[in-house]
SELUM-162886 format. One record per residue (C-alpha): z, x, y. Coordinates in nm, 3 decimals, padded with zeros to 5 digits, m for minus. Last residue first. Example, Ala and Ser with C-alpha at 12.3 -4.5 7.8 and 13.67 -1.06 7.14 Angstrom:
BEGIN
{up = 00.714; east = 01.367; north = m00.106}
{up = 00.780; east = 01.230; north = m00.450}
***
This chain:
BEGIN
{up = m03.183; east = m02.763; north = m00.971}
{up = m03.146; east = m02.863; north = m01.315}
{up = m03.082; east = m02.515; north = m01.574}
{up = m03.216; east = m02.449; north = m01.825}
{up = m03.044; east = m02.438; north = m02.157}
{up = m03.165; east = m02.594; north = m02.380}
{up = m03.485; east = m02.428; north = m02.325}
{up = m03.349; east = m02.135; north = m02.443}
{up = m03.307; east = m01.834; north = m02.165}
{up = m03.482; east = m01.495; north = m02.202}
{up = m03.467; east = m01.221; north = m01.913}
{up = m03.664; east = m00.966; north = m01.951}
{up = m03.977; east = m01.131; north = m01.778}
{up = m03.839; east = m01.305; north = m01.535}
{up = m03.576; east = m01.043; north = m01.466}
{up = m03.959; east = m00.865; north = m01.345}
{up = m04.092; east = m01.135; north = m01.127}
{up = m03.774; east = m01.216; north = m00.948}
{up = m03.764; east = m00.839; north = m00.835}
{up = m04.138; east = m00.830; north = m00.767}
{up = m04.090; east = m01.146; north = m00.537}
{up = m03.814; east = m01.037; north = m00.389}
{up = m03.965; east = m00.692; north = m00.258}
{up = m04.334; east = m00.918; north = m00.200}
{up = m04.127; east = m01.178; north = 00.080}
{up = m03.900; east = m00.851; north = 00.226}
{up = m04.087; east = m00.762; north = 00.527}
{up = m04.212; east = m01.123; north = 00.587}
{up = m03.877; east = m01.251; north = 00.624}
{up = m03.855; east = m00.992; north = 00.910}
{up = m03.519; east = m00.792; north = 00.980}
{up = m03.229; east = m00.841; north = 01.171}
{up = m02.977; east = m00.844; north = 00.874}
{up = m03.216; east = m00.830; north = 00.580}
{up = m03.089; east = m01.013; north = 00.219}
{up = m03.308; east = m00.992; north = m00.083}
{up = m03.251; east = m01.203; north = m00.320}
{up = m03.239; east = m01.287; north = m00.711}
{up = m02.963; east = m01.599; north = m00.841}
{up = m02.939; east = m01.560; north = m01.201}
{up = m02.893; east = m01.783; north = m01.468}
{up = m03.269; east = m01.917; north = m01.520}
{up = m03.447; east = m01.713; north = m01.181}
{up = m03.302; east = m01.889; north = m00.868}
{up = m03.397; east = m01.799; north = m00.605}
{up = m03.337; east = m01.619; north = m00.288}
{up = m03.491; east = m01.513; north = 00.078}
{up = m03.262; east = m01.330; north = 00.318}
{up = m03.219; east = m01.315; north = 00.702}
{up = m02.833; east = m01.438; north = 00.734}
{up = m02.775; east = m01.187; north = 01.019}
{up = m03.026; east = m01.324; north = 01.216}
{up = m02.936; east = m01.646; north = 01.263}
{up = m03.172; east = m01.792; north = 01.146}
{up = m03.487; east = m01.737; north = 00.911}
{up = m03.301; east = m01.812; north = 00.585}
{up = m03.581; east = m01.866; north = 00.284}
{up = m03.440; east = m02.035; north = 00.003}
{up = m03.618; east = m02.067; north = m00.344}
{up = m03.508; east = m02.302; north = m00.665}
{up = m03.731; east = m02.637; north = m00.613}
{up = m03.991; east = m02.530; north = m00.420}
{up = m03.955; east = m02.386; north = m00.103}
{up = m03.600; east = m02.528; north = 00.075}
{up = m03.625; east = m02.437; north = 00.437}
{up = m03.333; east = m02.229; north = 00.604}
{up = m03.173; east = m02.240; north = 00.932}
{up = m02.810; east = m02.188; north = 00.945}
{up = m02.580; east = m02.377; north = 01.150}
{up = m02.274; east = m02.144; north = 00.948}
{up = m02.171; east = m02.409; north = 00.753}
{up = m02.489; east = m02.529; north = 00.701}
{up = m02.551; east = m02.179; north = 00.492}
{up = m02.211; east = m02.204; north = 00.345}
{up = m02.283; east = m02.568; north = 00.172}
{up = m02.636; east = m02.417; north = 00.070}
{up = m02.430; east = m02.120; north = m00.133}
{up = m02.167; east = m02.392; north = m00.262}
{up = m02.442; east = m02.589; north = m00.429}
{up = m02.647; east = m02.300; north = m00.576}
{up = m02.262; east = m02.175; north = m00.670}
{up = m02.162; east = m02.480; north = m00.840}
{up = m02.510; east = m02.547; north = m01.026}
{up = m02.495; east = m02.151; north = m01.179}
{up = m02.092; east = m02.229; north = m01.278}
{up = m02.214; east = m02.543; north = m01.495}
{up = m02.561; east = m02.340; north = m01.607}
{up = m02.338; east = m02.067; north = m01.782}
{up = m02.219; east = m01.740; north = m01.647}
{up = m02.359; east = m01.692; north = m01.354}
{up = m02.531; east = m01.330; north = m01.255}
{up = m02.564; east = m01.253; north = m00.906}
{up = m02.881; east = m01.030; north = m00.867}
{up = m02.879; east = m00.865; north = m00.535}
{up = m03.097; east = m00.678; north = m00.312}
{up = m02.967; east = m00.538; north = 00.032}
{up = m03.182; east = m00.438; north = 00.319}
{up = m03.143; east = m00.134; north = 00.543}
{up = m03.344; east = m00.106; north = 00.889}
{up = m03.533; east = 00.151; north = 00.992}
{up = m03.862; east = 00.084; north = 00.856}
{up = m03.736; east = m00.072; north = 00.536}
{up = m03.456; east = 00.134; north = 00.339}
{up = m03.356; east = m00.072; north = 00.058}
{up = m02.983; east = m00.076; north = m00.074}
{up = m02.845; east = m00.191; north = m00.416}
{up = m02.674; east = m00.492; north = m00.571}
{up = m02.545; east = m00.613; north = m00.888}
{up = m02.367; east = m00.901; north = m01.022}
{up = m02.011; east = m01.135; north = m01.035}
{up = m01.867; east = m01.455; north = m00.914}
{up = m02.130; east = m01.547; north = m00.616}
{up = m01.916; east = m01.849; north = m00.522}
{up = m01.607; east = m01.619; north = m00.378}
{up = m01.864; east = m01.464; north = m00.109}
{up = m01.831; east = m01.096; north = m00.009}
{up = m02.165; east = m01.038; north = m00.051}
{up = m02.113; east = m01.036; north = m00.436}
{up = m01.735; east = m01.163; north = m00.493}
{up = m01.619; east = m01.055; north = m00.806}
{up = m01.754; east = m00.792; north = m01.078}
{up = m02.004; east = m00.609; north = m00.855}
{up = m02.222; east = m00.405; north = m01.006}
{up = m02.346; east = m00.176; north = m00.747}
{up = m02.710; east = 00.065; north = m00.719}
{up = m02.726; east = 00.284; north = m00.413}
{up = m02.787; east = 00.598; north = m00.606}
{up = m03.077; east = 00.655; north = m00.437}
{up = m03.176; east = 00.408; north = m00.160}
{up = m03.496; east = 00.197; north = m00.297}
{up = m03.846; east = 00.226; north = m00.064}
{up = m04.013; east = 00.108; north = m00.406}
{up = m03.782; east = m00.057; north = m00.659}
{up = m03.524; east = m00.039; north = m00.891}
{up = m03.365; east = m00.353; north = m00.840}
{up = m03.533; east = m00.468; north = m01.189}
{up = m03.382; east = m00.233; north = m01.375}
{up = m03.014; east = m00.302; north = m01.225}
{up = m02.989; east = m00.686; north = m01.361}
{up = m03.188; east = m00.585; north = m01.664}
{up = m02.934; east = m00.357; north = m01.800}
{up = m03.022; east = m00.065; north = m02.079}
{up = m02.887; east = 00.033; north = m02.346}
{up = m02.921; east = 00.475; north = m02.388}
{up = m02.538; east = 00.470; north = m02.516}
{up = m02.392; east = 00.788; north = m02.606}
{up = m02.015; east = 00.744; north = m02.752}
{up = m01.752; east = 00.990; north = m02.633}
{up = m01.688; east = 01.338; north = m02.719}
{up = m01.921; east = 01.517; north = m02.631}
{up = m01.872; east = 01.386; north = m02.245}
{up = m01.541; east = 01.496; north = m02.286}
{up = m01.598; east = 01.880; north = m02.298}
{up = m01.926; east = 01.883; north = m02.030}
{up = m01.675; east = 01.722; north = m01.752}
{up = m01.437; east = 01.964; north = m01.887}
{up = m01.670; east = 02.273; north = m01.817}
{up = m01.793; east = 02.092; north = m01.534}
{up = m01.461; east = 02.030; north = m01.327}
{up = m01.395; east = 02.418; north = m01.448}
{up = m01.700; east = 02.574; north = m01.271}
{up = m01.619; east = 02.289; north = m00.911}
{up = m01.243; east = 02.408; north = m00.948}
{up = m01.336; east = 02.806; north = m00.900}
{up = m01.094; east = 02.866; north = m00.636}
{up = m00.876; east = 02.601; north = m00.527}
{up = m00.708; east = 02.441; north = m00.821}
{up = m00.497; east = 02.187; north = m00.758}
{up = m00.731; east = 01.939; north = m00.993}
{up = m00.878; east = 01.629; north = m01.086}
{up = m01.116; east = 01.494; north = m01.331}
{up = m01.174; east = 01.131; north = m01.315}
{up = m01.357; east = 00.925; north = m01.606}
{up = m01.518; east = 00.605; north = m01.663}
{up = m01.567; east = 00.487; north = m02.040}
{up = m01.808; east = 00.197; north = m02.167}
{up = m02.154; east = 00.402; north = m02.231}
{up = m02.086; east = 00.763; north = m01.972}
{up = m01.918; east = 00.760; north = m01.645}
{up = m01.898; east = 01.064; north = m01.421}
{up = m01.609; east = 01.124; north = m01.179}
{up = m01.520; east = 01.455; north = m01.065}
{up = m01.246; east = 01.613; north = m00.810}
{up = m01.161; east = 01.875; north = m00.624}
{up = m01.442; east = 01.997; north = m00.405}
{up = m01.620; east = 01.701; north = m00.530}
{up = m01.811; east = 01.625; north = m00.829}
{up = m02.022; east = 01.267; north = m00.867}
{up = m02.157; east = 01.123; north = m01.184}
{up = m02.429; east = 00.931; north = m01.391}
{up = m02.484; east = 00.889; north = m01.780}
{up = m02.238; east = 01.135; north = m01.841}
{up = m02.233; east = 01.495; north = m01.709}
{up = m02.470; east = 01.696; north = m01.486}
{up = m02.223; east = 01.567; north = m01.148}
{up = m02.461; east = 01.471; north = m00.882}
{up = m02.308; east = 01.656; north = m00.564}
{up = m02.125; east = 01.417; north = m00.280}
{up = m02.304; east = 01.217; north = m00.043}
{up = m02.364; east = 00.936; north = m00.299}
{up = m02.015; east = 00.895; north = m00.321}
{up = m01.893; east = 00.651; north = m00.638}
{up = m01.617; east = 00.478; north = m00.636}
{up = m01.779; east = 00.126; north = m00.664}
{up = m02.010; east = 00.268; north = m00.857}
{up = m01.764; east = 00.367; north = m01.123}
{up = m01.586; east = 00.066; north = m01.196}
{up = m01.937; east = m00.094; north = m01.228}
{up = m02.085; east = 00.132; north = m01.443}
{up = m01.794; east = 00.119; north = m01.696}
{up = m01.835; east = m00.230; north = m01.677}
{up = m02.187; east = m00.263; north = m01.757}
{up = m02.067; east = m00.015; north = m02.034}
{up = m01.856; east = m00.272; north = m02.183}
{up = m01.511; east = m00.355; north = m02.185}
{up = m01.364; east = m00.084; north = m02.032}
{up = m01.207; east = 00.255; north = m02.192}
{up = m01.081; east = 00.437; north = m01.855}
{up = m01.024; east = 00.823; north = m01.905}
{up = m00.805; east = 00.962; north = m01.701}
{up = m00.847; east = 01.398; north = m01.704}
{up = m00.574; east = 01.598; north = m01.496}
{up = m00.616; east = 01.995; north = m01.449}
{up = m00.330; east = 02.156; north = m01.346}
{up = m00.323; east = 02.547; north = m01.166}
{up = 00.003; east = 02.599; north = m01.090}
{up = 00.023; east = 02.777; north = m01.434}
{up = m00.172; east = 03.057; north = m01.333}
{up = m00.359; east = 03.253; north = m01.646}
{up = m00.333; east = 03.028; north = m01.882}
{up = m00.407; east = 02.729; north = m01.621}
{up = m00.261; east = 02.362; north = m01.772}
{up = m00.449; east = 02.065; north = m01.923}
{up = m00.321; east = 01.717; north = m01.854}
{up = m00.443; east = 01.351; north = m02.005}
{up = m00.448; east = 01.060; north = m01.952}
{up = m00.580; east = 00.743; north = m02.150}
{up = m00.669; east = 00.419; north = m01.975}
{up = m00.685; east = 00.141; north = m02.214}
{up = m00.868; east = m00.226; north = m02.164}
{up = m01.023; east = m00.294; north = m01.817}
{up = m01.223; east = m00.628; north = m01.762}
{up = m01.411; east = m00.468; north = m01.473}
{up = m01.147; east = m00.741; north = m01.289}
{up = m00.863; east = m00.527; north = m01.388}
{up = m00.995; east = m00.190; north = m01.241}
{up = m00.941; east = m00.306; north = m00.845}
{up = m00.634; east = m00.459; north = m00.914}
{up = m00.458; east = m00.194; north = m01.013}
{up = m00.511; east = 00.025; north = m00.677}
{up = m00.186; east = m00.044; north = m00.576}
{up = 00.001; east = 00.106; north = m00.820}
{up = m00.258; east = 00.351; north = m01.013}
{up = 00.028; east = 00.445; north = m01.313}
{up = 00.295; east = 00.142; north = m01.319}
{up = 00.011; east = m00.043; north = m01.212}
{up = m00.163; east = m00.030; north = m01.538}
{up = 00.130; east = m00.130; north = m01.731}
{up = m00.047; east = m00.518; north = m01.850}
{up = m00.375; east = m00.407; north = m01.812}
{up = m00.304; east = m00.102; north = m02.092}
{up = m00.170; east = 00.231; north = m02.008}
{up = m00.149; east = 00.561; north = m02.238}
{up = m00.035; east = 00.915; north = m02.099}
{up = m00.034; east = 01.269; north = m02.323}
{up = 00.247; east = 01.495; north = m02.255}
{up = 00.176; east = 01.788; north = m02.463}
{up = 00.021; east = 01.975; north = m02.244}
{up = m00.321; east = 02.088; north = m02.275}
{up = m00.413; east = 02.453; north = m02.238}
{up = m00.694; east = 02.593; north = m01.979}
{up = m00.889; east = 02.915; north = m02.066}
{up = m01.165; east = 02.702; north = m02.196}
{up = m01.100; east = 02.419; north = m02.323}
{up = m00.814; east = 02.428; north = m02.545}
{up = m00.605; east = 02.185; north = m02.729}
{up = m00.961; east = 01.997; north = m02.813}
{up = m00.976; east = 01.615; north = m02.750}
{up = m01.069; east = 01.451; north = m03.052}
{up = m00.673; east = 01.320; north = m03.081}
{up = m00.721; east = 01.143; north = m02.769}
{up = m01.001; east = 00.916; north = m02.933}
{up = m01.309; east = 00.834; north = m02.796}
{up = m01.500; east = 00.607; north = m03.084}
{up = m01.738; east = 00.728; north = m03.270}
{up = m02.058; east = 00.954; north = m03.237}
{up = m02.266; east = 00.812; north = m03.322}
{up = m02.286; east = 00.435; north = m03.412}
{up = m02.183; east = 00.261; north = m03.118}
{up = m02.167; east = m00.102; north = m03.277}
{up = m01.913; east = m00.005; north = m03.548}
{up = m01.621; east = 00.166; north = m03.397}
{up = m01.719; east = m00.016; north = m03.036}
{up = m01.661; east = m00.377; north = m03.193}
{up = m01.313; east = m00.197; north = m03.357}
{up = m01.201; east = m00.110; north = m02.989}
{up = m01.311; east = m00.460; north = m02.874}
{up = m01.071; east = m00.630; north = m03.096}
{up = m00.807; east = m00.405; north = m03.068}
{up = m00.837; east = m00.474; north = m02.680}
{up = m00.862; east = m00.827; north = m02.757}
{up = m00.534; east = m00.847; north = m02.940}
***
């Protein structure tokens, strides 16, 4: 029910051009012919096609992935395969893909942001994540592209976009570096879901994040369960304010963070100097200040 739900949401929000649908896709691209065979899973069959990596699409709140196979005119060993992932949202979408992306691969020039291997892309583009893969040896990176270019037609162009990951963009920023994370944020179970990305400083790497709560109830818990951890671990940290921890000791717990309405904004910095990353977190807190609007209702006590 709520992925037929969610596909009729996308119908009407995303108003050009509509909805992927398998029967858009063309029976030729190029010299390549698709097969007749065409593949559907939903979250509750999902393993029967990715066992074992199931689990890592589910929580990205995963609704349809559609598969597809195209076949060489000319050599029919030559297979292309194209999955398309229909999430939730294209926060989602973003998320499934960053997670797989490999910044030390070629930018792919399809879909909002992508990756192309030697035999393989991945690009994903408003709520839909896709993988090409093929056999083919010579040529494959041309015909990745030409398909890549294909499907990217055909789904919905979104240009929306998310606060969380705007206001990590900042100076001495790691390209491409940029997470959403839709469970466990620095590998804690009390930071339930948000974005991250990497900051070279000097030559040490520091991580910003943005955990993003749900309501003010789970906001409270994980304040409250991120202090518990730091005395956990002997910890040294002063309280500034009423929302603002700086962690001086030990070292790999460096990190200043606050709370910002229904977000939790740091900077963590193994080894480093608080002082190093004081203005980085401030301008980050500073800007989901600004875009981020929250009733007085419902504010949050600290």
């Amino acid at each position: 029910m709520l992925y037929f739900v969610n596909t009729i949401l996308c119908c009407f929000v995303l108003s050009s051009p509509e909805c992927f649908a398998k029967e858009k896709v063309p029976d030729k691209i190029g010299e390549w012919t698709k097969e007749k065979k065409v593949l559907e899973f939903v979250p509750d069959n999902l393993f029967d096609y990715i066992n074992g990596d199931a689990d890592r699409y589910l929580p990205y709140n995963f609704q349809k992935l559609t598969v597809l196979f195209y076949q060489d005119n000319t050599n029919a060993d030559n297979t292309v395969e194209v999955q398309i992932y229909q999430m939730a949202t294209h926060l989602d979408a973003f998320g499934i893909y960053s997670v797989h992306r490999d910044r030390n691969k070629d930018i792919f020039p399809y879909g909002k942001d992508g990756f192309i291997g030697e035999n393989q892309a991945m690009f994903y583009q408003a709520q839909y994540f896709v993988k090409l893969m093929t056999r083919q040896s010579q040529n494959a990176k041309a015909n990745l592209e030409l398909f890549g270019k294909t499907i990217s037609k055909l789904l919905p162009k979104l240009e929306d976009t998310i606060p969380e990951l705007t206001c990590l963009d900042q100076p001495n920023k790691i390209s491409r570096s940029e997470c959403y994370l839709a469970k466990d944020v620095l590998a804690q179970s009390f930071l339930p879901r948000g974005t991250t990305v990497l900051y070279k400083i000097d030559n040490n790497t520091a991580t910003g994040f943005i955990v993003m709560f749900r309501n003010n109830t789970e906001t409270e818990k994980g304040w409250v369960k991120y202090k518990e951890y730091l005395e956990e671990v002997s910890a040294e940290f002063q309280i500034q304010g009423e929302n603002t921890l700086i962690i001086t000791s030990p070292s790999s717990e460096t990190a200043i963070l606050s709370l910002v309405k229904n977000r939790l904004v740091g900077v963590w910095f193994p080894g480093g100097d608080i002082s190093q990353i004081q203005k980085l977190q401030e301008d980050i807190k500073s800007c989901l200040s600004q875009k981020i609007i929250q009733p007085d209702s419902d504010k949050v006590g600290k």
